[in-house]
C-alpha positions in Angstrom: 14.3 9.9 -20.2 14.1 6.0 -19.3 13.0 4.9 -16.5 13.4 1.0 -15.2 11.0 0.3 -12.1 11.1 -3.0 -10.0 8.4 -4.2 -8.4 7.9 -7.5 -6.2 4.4 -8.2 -8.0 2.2 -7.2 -11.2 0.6 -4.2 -10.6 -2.0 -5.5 -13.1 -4.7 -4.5 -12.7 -4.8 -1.6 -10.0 -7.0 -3.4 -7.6 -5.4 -3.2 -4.1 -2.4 -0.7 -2.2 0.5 -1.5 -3.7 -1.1 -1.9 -7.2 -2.8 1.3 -7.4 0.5 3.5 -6.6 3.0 1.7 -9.0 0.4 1.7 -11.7 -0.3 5.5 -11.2 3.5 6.0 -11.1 3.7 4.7 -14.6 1.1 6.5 -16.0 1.5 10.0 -14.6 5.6 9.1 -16.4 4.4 8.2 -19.3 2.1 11.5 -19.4 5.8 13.1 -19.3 7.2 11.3 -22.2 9.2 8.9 -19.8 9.8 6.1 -21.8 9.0 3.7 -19.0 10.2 -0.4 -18.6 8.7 -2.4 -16.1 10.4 -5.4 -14.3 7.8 -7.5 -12.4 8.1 -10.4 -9.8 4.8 -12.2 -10.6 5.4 -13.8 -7.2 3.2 -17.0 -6.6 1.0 -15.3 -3.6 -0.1 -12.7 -6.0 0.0 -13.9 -9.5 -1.2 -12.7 -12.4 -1.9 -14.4 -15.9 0.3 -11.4 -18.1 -1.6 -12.6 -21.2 -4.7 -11.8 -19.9 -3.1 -8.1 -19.3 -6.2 -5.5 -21.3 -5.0 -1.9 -20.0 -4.1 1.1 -21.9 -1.3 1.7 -19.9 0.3 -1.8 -19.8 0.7 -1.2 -23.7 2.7 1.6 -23.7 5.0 -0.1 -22.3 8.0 -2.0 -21.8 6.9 -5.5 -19.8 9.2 -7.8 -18.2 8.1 -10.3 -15.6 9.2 -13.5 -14.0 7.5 -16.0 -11.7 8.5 -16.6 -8.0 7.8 -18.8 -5.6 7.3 -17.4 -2.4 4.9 -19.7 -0.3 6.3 -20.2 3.1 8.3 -23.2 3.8 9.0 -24.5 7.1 11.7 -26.5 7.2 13.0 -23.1 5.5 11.9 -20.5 7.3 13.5 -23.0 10.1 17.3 -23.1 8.3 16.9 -19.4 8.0 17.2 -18.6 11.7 20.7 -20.0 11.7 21.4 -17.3 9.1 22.0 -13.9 9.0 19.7 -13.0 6.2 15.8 -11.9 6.4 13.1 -14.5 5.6 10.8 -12.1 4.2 12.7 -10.9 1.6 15.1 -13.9 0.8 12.1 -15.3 -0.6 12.2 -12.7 -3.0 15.5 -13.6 -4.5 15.6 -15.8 -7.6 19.2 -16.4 -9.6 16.8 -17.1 -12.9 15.2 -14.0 -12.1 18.9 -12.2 -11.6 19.7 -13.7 -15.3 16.3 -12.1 -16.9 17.0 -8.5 -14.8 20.3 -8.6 -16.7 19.5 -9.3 -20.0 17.3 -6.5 -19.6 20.0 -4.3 -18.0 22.3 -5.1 -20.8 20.3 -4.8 -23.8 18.9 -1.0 -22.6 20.3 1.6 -20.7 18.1 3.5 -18.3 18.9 7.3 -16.7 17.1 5.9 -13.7 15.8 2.5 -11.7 13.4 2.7 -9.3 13.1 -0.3 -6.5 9.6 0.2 -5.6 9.8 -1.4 -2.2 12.0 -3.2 0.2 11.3 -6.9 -1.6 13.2 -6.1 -4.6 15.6 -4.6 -3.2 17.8 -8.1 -3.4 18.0 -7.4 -7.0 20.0 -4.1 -6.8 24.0 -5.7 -6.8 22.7 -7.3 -9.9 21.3 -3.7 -11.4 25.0 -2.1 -9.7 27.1 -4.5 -11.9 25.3 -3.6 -15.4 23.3 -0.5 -14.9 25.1 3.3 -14.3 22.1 4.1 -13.7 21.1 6.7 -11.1 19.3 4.3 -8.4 15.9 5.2 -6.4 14.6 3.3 -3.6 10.9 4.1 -2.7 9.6 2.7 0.9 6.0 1.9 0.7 6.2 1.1 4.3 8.8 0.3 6.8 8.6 -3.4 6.8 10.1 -4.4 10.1 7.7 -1.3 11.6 4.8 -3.4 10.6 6.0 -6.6 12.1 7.1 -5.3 15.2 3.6 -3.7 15.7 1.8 -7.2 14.9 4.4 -8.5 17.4 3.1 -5.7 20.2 -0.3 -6.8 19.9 0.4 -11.1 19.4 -0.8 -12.7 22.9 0.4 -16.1 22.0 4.3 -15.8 23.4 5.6 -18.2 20.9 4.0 -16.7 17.9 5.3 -13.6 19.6 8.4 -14.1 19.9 9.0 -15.1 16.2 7.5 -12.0 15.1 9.6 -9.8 16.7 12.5 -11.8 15.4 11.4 -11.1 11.6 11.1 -7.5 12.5 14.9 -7.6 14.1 16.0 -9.2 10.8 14.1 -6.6 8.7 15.5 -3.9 10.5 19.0 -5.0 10.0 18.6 -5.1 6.5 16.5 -1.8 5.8 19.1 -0.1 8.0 21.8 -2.1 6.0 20.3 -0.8 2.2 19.2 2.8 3.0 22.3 4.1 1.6 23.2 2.6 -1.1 20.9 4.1 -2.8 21.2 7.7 -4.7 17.3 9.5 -3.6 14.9 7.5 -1.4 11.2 8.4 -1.4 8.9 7.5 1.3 5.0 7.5 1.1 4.4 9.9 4.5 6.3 12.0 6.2 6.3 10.1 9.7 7.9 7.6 7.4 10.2 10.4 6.3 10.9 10.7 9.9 11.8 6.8 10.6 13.9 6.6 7.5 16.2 9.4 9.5 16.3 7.8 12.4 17.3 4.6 10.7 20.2 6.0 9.6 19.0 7.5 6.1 21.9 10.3 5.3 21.0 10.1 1.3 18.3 12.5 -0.6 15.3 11.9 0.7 11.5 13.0 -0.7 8.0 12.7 0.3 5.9 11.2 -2.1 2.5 10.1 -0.9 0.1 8.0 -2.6 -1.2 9.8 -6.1 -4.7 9.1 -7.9 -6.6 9.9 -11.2 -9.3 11.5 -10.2 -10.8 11.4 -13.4 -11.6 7.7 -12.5 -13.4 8.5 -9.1 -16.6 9.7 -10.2 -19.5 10.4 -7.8 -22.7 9.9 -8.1 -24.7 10.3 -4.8 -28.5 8.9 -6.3 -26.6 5.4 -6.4 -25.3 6.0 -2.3 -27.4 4.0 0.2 -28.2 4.9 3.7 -27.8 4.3 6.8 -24.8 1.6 5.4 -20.9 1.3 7.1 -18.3 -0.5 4.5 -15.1 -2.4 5.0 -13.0 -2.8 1.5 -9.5 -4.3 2.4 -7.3 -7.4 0.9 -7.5 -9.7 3.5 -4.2 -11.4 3.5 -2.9 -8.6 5.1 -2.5 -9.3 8.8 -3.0 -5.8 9.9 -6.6 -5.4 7.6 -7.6 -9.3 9.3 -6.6 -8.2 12.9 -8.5 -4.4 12.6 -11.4 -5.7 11.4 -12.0 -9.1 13.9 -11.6 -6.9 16.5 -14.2 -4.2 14.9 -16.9 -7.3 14.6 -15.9 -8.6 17.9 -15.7 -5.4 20.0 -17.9 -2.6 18.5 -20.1 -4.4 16.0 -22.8 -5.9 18.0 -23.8 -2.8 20.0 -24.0 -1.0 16.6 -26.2 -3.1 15.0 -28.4 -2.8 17.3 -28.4 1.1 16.7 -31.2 1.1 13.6 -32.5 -2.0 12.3 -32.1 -0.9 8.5 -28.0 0.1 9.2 -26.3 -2.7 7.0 -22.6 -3.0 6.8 -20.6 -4.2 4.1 -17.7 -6.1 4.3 -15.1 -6.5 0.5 -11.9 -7.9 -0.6 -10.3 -10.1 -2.3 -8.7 -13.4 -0.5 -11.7 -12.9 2.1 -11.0 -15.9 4.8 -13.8 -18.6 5.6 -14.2 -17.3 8.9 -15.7 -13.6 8.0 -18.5 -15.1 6.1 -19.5 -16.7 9.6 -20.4 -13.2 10.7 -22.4 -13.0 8.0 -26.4 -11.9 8.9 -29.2 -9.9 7.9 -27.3 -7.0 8.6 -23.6 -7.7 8.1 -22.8 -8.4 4.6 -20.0 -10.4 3.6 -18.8 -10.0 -0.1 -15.7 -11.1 -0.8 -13.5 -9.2 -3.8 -15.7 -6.7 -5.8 -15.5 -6.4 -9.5 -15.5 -2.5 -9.4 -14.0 -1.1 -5.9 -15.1 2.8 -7.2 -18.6 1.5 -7.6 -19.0 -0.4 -4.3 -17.3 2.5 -2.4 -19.4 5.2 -4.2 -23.1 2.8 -3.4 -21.8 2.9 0.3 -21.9 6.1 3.1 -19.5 5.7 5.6 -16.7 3.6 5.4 -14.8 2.2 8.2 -11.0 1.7 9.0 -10.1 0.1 12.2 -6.1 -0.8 11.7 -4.6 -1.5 14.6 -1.1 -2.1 13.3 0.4 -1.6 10.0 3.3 1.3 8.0 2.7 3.8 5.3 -0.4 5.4 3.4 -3.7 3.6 3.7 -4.6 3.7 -0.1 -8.1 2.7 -0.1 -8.3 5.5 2.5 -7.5 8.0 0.0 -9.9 6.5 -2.7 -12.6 6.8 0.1 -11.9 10.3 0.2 -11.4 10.9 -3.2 -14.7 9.4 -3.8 -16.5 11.9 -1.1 -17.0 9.7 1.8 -17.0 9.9 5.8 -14.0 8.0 6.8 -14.3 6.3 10.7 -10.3 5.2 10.9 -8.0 4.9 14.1 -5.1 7.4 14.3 -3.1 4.2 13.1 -5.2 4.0 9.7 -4.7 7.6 9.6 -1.3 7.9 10.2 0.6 10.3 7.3 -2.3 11.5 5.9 -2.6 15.8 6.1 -6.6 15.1 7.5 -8.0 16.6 10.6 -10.6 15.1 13.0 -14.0 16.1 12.5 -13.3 18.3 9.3 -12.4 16.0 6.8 -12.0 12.0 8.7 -12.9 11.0 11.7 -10.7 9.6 14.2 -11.7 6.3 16.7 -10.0 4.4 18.7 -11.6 2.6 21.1 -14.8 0.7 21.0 -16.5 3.8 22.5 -15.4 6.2 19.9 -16.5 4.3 17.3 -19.9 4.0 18.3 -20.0 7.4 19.1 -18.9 8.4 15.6 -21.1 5.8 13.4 -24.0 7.1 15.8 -23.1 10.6 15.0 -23.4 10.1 11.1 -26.5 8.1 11.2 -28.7 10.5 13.5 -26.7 13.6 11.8 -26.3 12.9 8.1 -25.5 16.4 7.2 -22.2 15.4 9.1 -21.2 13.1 7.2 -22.0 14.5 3.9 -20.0 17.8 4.9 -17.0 16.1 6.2 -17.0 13.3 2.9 -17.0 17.0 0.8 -14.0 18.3 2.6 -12.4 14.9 2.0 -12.6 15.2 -1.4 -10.6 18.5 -1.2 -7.8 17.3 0.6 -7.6 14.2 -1.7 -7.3 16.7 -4.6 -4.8 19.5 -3.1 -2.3 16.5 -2.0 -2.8 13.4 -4.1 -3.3 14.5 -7.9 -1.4 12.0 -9.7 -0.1 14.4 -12.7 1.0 17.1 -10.3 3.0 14.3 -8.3 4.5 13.1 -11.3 6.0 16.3 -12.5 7.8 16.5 -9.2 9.3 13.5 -9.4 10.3 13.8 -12.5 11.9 17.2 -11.7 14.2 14.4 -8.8 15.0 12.3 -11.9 16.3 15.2 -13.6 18.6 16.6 -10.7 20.0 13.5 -10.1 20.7 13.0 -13.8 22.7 15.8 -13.9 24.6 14.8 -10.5 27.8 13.4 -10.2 27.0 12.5 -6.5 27.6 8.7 -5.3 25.6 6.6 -2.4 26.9 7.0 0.7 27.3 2.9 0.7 28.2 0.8 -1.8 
């Protein structure tokens, strides 16, 4: 079987959300004999130097990539308002890129191509035209939910009001493109559930985020505690806004709470003003080298999203590497977890302390409850065994003569 995936940037290497689950994708296909092309946006915000590309699985192969610009433009993002289209994925759009897509389209054909989220989806009258393929559309979030939650929360009315015109626009569009599509996959099943009431009549699977555990070793003699750790890319909005409010709301009383408690703060594009918090207890880092050996040195990591769509990836890595997770039902959301047995759940200022006090005075708690993480990680996000049941999908729809429902 071939397999084309699009995806809006390189997911070399598997360092942060989005990354982690297209690179896994490839490699649980290729473990089926999928003979898998890859079609990459290195888009300017996240761009990667493809020659300096060392990875097993990036040489099995087929690579195809083209630069974007997609820094925001003013007097654009102005123009745009007069316009019926959405800024944050017209940005996406390239006519070179278009002419690259279909060389590739024309030279191979594929059984099936995959648009691994909404920012490539600009790209799929151009795979229509030279492609019979069988086309898949997988939501890694609902864009326009995660806008119009940034929007609820935005004080400033201006800035507010903007927001929740992006998410209007985003709407339109995901609502416009659900269909035309032949099987969509979304990463939870409360996204499963938005998806319907969008409008999505086509096939539609759950396929949550899926990791190697072979790579997640654990190795408690390295752990320190009493520590807390944040690991998030902080050019997310929703990881920036969780976590200001986490040092500006609930960190002070807990630092007070045991004088050797440290907590550590990673990411990559870590802003200026983070490493003002920094002190003899607060830790600022910036990006790690190795995100499996910083989470494994730390006990307890912490999640306070206050907005945001999908799977929180580097919550399942947490779990998968045995750790107490402190997340708010937001972080949490579409992950099969349950309070007190294998996360716990905050969310207010209160809860949190309660909970970080909890693991420090009780560290048989946490330990326990970072065990049964593990086991759920296993049972529901084993990368071969997701894999294998999508490409059972690929097969059905193969052998279906069945259409999208819009053209």
């Amino acid at each position: 079987m071939k397999v084309l995936l699009l995806s809006h940037r390189v997911p070399f290497p598997p360092n942060s959300g989005y990354p982690i689950v297209v690179y896994n994708t490839i490699k649980g296909l290729l473990s089926l004999g999928v003979e898998v092309t890859l079609f990459s946006l290195n888009n300017s915000k996240q761009y990667i130097d493809v020659d300096d590309i060392y990875d097993p699985v990036f040489e099995k192969i087929n690579f195809h990539s083209f630069t974007v610009d997609i820094e925001v433009n003013a007097w654009d993002a102005f123009t745009n308002i007069f316009s019926n289209q959405s800024y944050n994925v017209s940005r996406y759009l390239d006519g070179d890129a278009e002419k690259v897509l279909e060389n590739v389209l024309r030279e191979q054909e594929f059984d099936i191509v995959q648009f691994e989220g909404l920012f490539v989806v600009p790209y799929l009258d151009i795979v229509k035209e030279f492609s019979k393929a069988k086309l898949v559309y997988r939501a890694h979030h609902i864009e326009h939910d995660v806008w119009e939650r940034l929007a609820h929360r935005e004080r400033f009315t201006p800035r507010r009001t903007y927001l929740e015109f992006l998410s209007r626009r985003l709407k339109a569009y995901e609502m416009e493109q659900i269909n035309r599509f032949h099987q969509v996959f979304s990463i939870s099943n409360p996204d499963r559930q938005k998806l319907l009431l969008m409008g999505c009549e086509t096939r539609l699977d759950v396929f949550p985020v899926a990791l190697d555990f072979e790579k997640y070793k654990i190795d408690t003699s390295k752990t320190s505690f009493p520590t807390l750790f944040h690991l998030g890319a902080m050019d997310w909005r929703p990881n920036k806004e969780g976590l200001e409010w986490f040092l500006d709301e609930i960190w002070p009383d807990i630092e007070e709470l045991n004088g050797e408690l440290r907590f550590y703060i990673a990411g990559k594009n870590m802003q200026k003003q983070f490493f003002d918090y920094d002190s003899d207890n607060l830790i600022v880092e910036g990006e790690v080298f190795d995100a499996v050996d910083f989470i494994n040195s730390k006990a307890i990591m912490i999640v306070p999203l206050l907005s945001g769509s999908g799977m929180r990836v580097k919550i399942i890595e947490g779990m998968a590497m045995q750790k107490c997770i402190i997340a708010t039902t937001m972080a949490a959301e579409g992950i099969d977890c349950k309070h007190g047995r294998d996360i716990l759940i905050a969310d207010t200022a209160d809860e949190f302390y309660r909970s970080i006090l909890k693991c420090i005075t009780q560290p048989n708690k946490w330990q326990e409850i970072g065990k049964n993480a593990r086991k759920t990680a296993e049972k529901h996000h084993e990368v071969n065994a997701n894999a294998k049941r999508m490409f059972d999908i690929y097969g059905e729809l193969v052998g279906s003569q069945e259409e999208p429902l819009s053209s």
